[in-house]
PASEBA-1860 file (N, C-alpha, C; in nm, 3 decimals):
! residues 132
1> XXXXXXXX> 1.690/-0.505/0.510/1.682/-0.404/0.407/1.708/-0.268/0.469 ~ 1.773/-0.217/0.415/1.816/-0.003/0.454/1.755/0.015/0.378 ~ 1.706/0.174/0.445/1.676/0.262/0.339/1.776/0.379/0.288 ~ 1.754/0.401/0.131/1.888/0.478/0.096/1.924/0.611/0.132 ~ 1.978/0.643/0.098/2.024/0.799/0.173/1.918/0.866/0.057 ~ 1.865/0.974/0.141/1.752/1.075/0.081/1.649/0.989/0.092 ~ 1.632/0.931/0.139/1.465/0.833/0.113/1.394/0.917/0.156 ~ 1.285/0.917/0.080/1.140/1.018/0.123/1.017/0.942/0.092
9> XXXXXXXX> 0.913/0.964/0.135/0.782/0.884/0.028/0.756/1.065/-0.096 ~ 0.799/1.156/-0.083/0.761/1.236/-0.153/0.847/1.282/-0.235 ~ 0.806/1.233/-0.367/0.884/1.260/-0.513/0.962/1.427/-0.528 ~ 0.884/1.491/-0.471/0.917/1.637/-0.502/1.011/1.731/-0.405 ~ 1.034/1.609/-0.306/1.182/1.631/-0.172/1.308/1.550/-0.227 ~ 1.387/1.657/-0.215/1.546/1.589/-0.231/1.630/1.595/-0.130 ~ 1.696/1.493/-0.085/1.761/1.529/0.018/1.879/1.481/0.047 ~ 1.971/1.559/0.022/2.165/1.492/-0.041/2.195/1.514/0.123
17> XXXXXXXX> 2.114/1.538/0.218/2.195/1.573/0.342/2.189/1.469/0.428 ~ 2.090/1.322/0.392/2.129/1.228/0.476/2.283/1.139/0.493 ~ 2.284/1.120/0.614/2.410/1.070/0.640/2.454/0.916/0.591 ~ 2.556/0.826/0.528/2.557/0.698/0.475/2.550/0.640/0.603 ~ 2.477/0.493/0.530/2.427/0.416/0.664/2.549/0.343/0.671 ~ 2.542/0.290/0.788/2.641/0.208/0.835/2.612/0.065/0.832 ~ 2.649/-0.012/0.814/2.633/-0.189/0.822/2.467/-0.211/0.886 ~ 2.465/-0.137/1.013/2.331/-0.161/1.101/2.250/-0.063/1.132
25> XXXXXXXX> 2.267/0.101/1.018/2.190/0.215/1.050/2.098/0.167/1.002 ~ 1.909/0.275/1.001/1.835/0.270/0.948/1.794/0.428/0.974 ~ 1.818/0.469/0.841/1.800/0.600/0.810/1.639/0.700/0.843 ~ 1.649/0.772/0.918/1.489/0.779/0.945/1.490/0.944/0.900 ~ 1.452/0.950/0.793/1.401/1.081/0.717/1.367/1.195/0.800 ~ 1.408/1.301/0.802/1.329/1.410/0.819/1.170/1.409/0.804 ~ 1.075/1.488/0.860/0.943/1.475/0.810/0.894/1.587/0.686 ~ 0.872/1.535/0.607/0.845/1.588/0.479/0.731/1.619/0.423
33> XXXXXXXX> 0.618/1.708/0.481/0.502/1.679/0.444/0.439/1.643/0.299 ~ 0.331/1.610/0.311/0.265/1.525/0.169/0.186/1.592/0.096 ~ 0.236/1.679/-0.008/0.121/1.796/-0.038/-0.045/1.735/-0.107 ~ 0.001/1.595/-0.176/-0.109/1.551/-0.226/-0.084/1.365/-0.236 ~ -0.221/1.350/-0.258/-0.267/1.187/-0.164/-0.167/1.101/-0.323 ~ -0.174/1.173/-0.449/-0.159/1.119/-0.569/0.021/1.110/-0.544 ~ 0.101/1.168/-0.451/0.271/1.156/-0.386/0.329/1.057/-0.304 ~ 0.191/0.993/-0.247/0.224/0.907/-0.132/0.188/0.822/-0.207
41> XXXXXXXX> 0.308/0.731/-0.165/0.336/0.609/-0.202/0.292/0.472/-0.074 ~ 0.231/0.418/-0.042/0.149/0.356/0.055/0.259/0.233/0.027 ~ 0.320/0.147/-0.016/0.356/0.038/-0.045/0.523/0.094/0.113 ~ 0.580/0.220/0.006/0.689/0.233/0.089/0.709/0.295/0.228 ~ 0.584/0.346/0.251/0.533/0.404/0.374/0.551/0.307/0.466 ~ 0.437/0.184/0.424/0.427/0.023/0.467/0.569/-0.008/0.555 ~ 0.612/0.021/0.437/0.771/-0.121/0.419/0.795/0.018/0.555 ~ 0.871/0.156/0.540/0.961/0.177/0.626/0.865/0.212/0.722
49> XXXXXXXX> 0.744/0.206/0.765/0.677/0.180/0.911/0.734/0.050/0.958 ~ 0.726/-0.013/0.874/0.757/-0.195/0.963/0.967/-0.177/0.984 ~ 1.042/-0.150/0.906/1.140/-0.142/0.976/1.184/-0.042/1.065 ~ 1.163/0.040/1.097/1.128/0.163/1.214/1.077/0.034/1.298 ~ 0.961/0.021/1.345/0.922/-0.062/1.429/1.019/-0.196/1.455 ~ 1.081/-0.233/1.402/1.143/-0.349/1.403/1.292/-0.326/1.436 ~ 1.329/-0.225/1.430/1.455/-0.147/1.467/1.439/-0.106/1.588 ~ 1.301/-0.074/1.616/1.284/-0.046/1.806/1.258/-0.185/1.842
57> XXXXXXXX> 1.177/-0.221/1.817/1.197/-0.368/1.878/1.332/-0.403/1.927 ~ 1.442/-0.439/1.786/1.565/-0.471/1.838/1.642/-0.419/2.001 ~ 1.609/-0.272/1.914/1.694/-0.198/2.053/1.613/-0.153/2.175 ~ 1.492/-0.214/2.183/1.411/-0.214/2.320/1.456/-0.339/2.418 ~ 1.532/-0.382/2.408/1.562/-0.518/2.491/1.615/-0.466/2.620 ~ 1.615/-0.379/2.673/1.666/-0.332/2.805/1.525/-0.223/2.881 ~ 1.423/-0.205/2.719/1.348/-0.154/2.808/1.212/-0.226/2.898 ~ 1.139/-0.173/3.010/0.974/-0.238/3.012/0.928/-0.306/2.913
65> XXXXXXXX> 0.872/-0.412/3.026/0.840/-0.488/2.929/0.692/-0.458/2.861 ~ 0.593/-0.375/2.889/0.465/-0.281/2.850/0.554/-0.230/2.703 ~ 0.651/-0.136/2.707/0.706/-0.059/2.607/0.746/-0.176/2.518 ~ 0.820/-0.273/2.530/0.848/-0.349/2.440/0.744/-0.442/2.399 ~ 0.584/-0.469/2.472/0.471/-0.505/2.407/0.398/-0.411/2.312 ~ 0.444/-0.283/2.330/0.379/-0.145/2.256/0.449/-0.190/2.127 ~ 0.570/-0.212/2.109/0.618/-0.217/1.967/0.629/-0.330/1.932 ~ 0.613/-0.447/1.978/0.573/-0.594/1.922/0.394/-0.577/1.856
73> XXXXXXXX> 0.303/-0.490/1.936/0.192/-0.470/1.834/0.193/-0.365/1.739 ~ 0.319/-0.228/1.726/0.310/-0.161/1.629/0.402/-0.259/1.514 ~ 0.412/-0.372/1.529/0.513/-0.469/1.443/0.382/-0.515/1.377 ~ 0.317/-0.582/1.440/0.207/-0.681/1.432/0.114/-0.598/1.336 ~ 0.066/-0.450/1.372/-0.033/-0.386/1.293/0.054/-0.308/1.194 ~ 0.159/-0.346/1.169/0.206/-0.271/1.037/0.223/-0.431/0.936 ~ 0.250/-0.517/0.991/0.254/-0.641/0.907/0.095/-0.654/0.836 ~ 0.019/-0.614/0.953/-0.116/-0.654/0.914/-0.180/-0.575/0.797
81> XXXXXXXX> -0.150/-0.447/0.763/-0.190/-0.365/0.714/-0.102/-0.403/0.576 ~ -0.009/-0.428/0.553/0.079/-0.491/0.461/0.005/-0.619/0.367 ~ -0.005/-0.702/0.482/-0.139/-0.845/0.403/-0.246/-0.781/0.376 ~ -0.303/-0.672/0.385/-0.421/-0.596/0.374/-0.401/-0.505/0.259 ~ -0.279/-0.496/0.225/-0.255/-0.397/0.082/-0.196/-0.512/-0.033 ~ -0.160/-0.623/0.014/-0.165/-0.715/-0.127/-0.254/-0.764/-0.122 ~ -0.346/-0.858/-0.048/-0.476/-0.872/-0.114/-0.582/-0.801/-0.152 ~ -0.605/-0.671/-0.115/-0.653/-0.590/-0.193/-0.608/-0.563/-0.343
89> XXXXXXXX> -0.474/-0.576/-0.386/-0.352/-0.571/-0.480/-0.386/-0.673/-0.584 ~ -0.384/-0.824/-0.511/-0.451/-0.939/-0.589/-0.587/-0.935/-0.594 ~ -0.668/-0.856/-0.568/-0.835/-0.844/-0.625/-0.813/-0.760/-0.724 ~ -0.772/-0.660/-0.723/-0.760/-0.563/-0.828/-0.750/-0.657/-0.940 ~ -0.624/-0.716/-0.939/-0.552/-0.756/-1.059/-0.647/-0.870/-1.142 ~ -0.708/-0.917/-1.009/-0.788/-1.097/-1.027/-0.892/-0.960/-1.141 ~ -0.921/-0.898/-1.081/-1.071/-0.783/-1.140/-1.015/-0.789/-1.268 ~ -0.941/-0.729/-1.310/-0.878/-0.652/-1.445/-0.916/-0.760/-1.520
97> XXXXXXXX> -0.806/-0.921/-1.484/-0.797/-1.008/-1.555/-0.965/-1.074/-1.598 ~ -0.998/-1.060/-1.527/-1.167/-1.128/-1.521/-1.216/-0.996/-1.608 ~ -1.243/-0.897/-1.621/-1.275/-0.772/-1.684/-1.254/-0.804/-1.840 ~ -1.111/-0.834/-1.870/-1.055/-0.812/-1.985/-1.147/-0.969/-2.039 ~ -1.149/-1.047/-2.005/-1.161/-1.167/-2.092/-1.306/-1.185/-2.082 ~ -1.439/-1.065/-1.997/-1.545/-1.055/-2.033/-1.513/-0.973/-2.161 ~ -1.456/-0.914/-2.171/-1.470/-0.762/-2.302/-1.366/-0.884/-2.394 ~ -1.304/-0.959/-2.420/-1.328/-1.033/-2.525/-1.387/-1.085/-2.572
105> XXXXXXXX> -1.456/-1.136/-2.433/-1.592/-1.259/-2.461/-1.726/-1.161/-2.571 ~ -1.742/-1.085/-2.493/-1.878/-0.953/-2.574/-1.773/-0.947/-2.692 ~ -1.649/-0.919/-2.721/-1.615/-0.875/-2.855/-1.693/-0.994/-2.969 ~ -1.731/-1.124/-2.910/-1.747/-1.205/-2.971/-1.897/-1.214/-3.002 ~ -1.977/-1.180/-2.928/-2.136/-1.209/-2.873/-2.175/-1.088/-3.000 ~ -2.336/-1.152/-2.976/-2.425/-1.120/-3.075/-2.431/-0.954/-3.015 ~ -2.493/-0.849/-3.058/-2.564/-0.744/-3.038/-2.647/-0.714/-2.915 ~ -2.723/-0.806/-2.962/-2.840/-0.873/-2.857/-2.797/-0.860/-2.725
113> XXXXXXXX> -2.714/-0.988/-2.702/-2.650/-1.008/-2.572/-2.543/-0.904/-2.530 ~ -2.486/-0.843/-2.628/-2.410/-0.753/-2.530/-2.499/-0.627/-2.475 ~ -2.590/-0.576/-2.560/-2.698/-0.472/-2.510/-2.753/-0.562/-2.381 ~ -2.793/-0.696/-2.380/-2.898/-0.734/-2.249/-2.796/-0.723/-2.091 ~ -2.633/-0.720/-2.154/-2.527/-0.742/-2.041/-2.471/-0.626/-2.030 ~ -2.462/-0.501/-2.101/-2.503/-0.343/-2.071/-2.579/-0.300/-1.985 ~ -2.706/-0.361/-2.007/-2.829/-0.312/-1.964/-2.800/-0.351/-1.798 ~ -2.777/-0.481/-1.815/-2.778/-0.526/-1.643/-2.621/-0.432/-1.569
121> XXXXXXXX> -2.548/-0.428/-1.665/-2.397/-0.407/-1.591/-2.432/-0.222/-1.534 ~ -2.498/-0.163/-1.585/-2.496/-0.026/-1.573/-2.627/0.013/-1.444 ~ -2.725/-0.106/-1.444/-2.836/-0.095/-1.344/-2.718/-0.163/-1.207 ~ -2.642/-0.239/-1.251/-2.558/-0.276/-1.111/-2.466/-0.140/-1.055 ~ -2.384/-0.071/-1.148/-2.340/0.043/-1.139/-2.415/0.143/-1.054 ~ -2.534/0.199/-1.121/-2.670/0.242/-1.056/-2.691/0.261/-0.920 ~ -2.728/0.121/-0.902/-2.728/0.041/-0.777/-2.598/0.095/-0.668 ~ -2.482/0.068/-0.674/-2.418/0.073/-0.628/-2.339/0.220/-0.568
129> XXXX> -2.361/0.333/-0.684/-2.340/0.414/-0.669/-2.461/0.498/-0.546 ~ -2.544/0.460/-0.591/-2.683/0.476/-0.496/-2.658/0.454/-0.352 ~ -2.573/0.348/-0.343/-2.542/0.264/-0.177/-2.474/0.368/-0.154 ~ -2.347/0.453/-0.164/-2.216/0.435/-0.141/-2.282/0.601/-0.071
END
């Protein structure tokens, strides 16, 4: 996978001055700072940390072999962090789905029971906010 000409993680940078990649470039952005956390995009950060790293990898084959273990673990801890942002990704979603089909379930339930499953859901809230 390339990244396209102008790639940024920040919506509010344009940049017509990158050069077209070639068959085997990998375009490495200018640094663009991030004015706010709600711009950064974590998914594509991910992705072009791991090909950066994987692009030195390639072209480390002539260097130490220490330097070329340095970027076989910046490979390793950007993959890792990757399985660490979809399953966090699939809890969310598992949450929502499990969420939504309690709040059908109460659409259905007596009064009663949805006040007694209020009562507990908001002392767990409580609770929790208390920990944090």
């Amino acid at each position: 996978m390339f990244i396209k000409k102008g790639y940024n993680s920040n919506p509010d940078f344009e940049a017509d001055t990158a050069p077209e990649p070639d068959d085997h470039a990998l375009i490495v952005p200018d640094y663009t700072p991030i004015l706010s956390l709600e711009s950064l995009n974590i998914k594509e950060e991910l992705l072009f940390a791991y090909n950066t790293a994987k692009k030195l990898l390639v072209q480390s084959v002539n260097d130490p072999l220490n330097q070329r273990a340095q970027t076989v673990n910046s490979v390793a801890k950007v993959l890792q962090h990757i399985v660490e942002l979809q399953e966090r990704l699939h809890n969310v979603e598992s949450l929502k789905e499990i969420e939504q089909a309690l709040i059908e379930a109460l659409k259905q339930a007596d009064e009663e029971t949805r006040e007694a499953f209020l009562t507990m859901y908001k002392g767990i809230l409580i609770t929790r906010e208390n920990l944090q």
